[in-house]
Structure formats: C-alpha cells, structure tokens
N, C-alpha and C positions, 0 to 999 in steps of 0.2 A: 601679590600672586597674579598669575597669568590667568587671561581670561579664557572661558573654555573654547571661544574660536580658536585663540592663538595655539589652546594645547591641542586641538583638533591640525592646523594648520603644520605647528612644528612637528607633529608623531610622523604628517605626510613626509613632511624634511626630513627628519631622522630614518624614515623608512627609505628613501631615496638611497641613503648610505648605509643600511643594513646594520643600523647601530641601537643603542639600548637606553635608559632612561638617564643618563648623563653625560654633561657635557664636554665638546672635545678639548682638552686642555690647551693644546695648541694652538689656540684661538687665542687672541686677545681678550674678548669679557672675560671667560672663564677662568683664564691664567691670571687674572689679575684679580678675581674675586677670590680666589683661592690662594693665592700667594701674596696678595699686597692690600689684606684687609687690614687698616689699625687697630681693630679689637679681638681679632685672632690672629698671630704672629709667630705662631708656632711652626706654621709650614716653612715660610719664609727664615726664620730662622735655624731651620733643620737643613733646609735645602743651601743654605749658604754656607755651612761649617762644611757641611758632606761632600760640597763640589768646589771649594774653596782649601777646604782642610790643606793639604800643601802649601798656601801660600802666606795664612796665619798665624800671625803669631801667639795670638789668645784665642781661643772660643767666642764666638760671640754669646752674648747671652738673651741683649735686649737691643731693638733698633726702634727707631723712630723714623715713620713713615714720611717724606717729603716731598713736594708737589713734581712732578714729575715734569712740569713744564719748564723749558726754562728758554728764556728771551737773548737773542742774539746782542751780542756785546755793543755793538755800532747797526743804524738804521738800516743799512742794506745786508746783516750777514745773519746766515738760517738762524729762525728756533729749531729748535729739538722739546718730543714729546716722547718722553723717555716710556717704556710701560711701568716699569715700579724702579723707585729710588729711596735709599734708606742711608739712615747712618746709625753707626752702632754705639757705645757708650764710650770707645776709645777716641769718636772724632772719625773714626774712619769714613770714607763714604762710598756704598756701593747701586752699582747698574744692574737690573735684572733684565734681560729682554728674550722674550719669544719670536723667534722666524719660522716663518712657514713659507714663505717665497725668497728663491733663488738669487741671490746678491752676487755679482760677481768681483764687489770690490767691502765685500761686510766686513772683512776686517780694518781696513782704513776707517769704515763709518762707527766699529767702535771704541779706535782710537780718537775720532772726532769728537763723538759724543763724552767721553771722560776729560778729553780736552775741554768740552764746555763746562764740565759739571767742576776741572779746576777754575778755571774762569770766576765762573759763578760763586768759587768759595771763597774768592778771593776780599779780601777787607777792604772798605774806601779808605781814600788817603796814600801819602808815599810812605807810609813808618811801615813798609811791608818787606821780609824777609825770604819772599816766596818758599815759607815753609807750610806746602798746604797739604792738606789730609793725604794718605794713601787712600789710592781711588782703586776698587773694586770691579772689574767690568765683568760680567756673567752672562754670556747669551747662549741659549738653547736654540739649536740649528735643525729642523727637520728637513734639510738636506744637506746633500754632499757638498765642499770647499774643497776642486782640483786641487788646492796646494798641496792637502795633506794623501793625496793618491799615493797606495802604494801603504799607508798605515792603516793598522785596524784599532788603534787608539779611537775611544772612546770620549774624553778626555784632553783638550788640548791647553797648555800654557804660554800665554807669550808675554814677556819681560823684556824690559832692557838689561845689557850684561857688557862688560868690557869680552871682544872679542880676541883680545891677546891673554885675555886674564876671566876666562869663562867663569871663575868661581866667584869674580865680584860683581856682583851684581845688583843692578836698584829696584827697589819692589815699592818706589814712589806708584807705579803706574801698573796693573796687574791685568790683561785680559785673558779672560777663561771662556771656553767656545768646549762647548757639549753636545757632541754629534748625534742627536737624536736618532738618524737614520740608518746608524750603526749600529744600532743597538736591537740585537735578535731576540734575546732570551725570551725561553715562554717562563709563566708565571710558576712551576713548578722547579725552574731552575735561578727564580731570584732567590737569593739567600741572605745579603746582605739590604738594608736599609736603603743606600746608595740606587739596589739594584729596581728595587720594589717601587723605588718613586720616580726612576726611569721608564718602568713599566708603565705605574698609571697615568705619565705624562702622554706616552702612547696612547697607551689603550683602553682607560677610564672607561670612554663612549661606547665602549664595545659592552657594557656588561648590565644587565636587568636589575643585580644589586652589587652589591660592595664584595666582592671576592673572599673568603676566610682567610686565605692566607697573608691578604696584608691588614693584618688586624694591628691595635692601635689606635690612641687617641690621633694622633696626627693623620693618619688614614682616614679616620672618620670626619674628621675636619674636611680633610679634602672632598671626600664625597662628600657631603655634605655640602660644599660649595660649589660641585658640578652639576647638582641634582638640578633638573631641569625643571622642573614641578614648585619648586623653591623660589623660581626667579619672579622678579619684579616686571611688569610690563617693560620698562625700559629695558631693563637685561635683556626680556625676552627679542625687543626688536633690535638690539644689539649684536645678541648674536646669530641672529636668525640672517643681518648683516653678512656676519663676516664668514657663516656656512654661504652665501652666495659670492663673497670677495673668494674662498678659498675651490669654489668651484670653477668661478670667473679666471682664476690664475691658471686652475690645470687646464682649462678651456683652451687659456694662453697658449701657453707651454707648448701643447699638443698642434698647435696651429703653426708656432715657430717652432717647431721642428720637424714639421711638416713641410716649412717652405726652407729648410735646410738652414737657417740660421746657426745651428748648433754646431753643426759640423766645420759652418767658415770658418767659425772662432777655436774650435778645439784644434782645428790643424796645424795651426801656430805658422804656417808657411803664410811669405808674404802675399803669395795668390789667394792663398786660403785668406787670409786677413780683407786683401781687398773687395774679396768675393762676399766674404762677411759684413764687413760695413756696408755695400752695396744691399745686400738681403735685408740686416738691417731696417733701412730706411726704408724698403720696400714694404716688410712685413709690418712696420710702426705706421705706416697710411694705411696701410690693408685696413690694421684692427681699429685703425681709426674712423675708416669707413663704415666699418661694420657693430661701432657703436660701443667698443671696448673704452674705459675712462684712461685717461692720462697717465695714473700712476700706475693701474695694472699695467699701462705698455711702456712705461716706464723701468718697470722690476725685470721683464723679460727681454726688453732689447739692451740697458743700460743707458738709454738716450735718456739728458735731463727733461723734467716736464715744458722747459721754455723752447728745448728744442722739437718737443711735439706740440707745441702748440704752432710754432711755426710751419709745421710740414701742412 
C-alpha cells in the first residue's frame, strides 16, 4: 500500500488533471496491471477475443503470460520490451501494446516487433520448417495515424494478401491498431462489451467509483486494478512516472508545433519537407536545451536517440 505522503502527493497529481480515484489506463503500469496479470486473466482474455474476433479462428480461452522482454538476435540489433506478451493454448502468440505518443512510422515498429517475437520462437538447430506460430499484434492508439485519414473506423486490420487474388490471403502475421482516439461514445450509448471496455480504457480516471452501467466481474477486475489506493509503493512511483512522461510529451507536442514542425511534415511538398527537417533539428537542440530527455524528443521529432545524442 502507498504511503500516506505519496497519497497526499498523487491526490495533488490527480487534481492537476481533474480526475478521480483511478488510474489512467493508458499508461503503462496500469494497462499492464490490469490486463497482463498471471493470476487474473480475464481482462486480457476478453479483450483479445473482442478486438481480435475477426481474425480467429477459435476463441481463446486460456493464455499464458510471457516475458515480455526479448533480446536482439545478434550483438548489435535492438531489444524490444514489449508491454504484455502471451500465448494461447493453440501455440498462437500474441502482442498487446499501449501508445499514448505520437509514432509516425508505429506500424513498421509493430511489424518489427512480431518480426522479433518470430525470431524468438524460432527452435535451435537446422531441422526447422519455418512453421512458426501466428503472431498476434494488438496495439491500442491514443492518437491519430494520417494513413488512415479520411476513415472513421475504429478498428484497423493489416494482413498480408495476394494483391491479384485479394481473397487469399495469410493470417501467419496479424496487426490490429485500435484507435482510441476515435472513439466518442458517452457511457450511456455503449451497449456492447466491445464498447464499455473502450470507454474505460478512456475514461476509468475520470470516475470516484466504478460506474453501474459497466457492471461485471471483468469490470470489477479492472477497476479493481486501476484503483489507486490499491497500489504498491512501486506502482505508485511508477506511475506517478509516467503521469509526468505523459505531460512531458504534451509539453512536447505543444512546443513542436509551436515551432511549426507539424506543418513542414504534413505538407508533403518538397519545400515543405525540407523546411521540416530543418525545424526538425532545430526544435530537437531547443528541447535538448531545455532539459527534455532523449526519447521524449525522440517520439516527437522521429530523429533516433543516437542522432540526438549527436546534436
């Protein structure tokens, strides 16, 4: 349990953001205490039939939780620290991840990352087949991906597919991108299951107790896992973390697009472009100046951290 400074200290934090006695899902601790516990698997298992349903062929019923870490294949190439990784009873294996900062290239990174996560399943020795599991990818988006401008899909699926022969297609490799930020409904208009755990992925934080309408054991689970009162000193300075990572970002944000960065890159014109990369490397020394860490000015200009460490 949290110490009463810290609950004194976090109420200030919560009050900062006009919110209520639990945490915001969208964060890292609390998404992953809530959905990637081993001894409560329910959420996780609800939330993967419901936003996957399309691409399954069974229900899942049971997964087994696995380290979400996983080590680059040869000495110089990335780990990856996945937020929650599971596999189900058929062998399959799935990626859950949470964003809450801006990627401008997230769908390559989680084609990458399932790329690892084949890698990784792969057996020693040459008596291999490359017949490796279907891989799973699930990421929950609280922002916009220009590509899909122009859609009010909630919902996105990306496969591979013979482009002369759309109907065959391979479902080795599955990414599903769930646009959080599209997502309006107030809580009198969710109806379905689907809709209700979209909501309190939203808007949990927002509420003093657990709402009636999403009633349920699995609802109760979840709160139950966001409850802030509940957490362990670690939790608490974990996520007490990533409410300053998640203001540190909009801080970002607000700063490059202040110094027009946004606009060099949206314009798509070559001026525009070069106007952009210029900005750029101006606004990634700025916040470098002013004491922003690497990987926030990383997420918001796209420059890798080796190339701010150089600047």
């Amino acid at each position: 349990m949290i110490s009463e400074n810290m609950r004194k200290e976090l109420k200030e934090l919560q009050l900062l953001e006009g919110k209520g006695r639990f945490a915001n899902l969208t964060l890292d601790m609390p998404f992953k205490k809530a959905f990637g516990s081993e001894t409560e698997k329910e959420p996780l298992i609800a939330t993967l039939n419901v936003c996957l349903e399309r691409k399954l062929k069974y229900p899942i019923t049971d997964v087994d939780i696995k380290n979400p870490y996983i080590i680059g294949q040869t000495k110089g190439s990335r780990d990856a620290e996945l937020d929650i990784r599971c596999r189900d009873s058929q062998g399959n294996e799935f990626i859950v991840e949470m964003q809450i900062g801006r990627q401008k290239h997230f769908v390559k990174r989680a084609n990458y990352y399932a790329s690892m996560v084949i890698a990784a399943s792969a057996p020693k020795g040459d008596d291999w087949d490359f017949d490796y599991p279907s891989i799973y990818s699930l990421n929950f988006l609280n922002f916009d991906l220009d590509i899909w401008d122009g859609s009010d899909g909630i919902i996105h699926h990306v496969s591979f597919f013979d482009e002369d022969m759309p109907e065959l297609r391979f479902d080795s490799v599955n990414l599903v991108f769930v646009r959080l930020s599209r997502f309006g409904k107030s809580l009198d208009e969710c109806e379905s299951f689907r809709d209700k755990l979209f909501f309190s992925l939203r808007h949990a934080h927002e509420f003093e107790e657990k709402p009636s309408q999403l009633e349920g054991a699995l609802f109760d689970k979840i709160f139950m896992a966001a409850k802030i009162a509940s957490f362990t000193s670690r939790e608490y300075e974990e996520y007490r973390a990533g409410l300053m990572r998640k203001w540190d970002y909009g801080a970002s944000m607000k700063f490059a697009k202040e110094e027009g960065v946004a606009e060099g890159w949206k314009s798509g014109k070559a001026e525009g472009i070069a106007i952009g990369e210029a900005r750029l490397l101006l606004a990634a020394r700025q916040m470098k100046a002013k004491g922003f860490n690497n990987a926030v000015i990383s997420e918001v200009t796209d420059l890798s951290e080796d190339e701010i460490e150089r600047l």
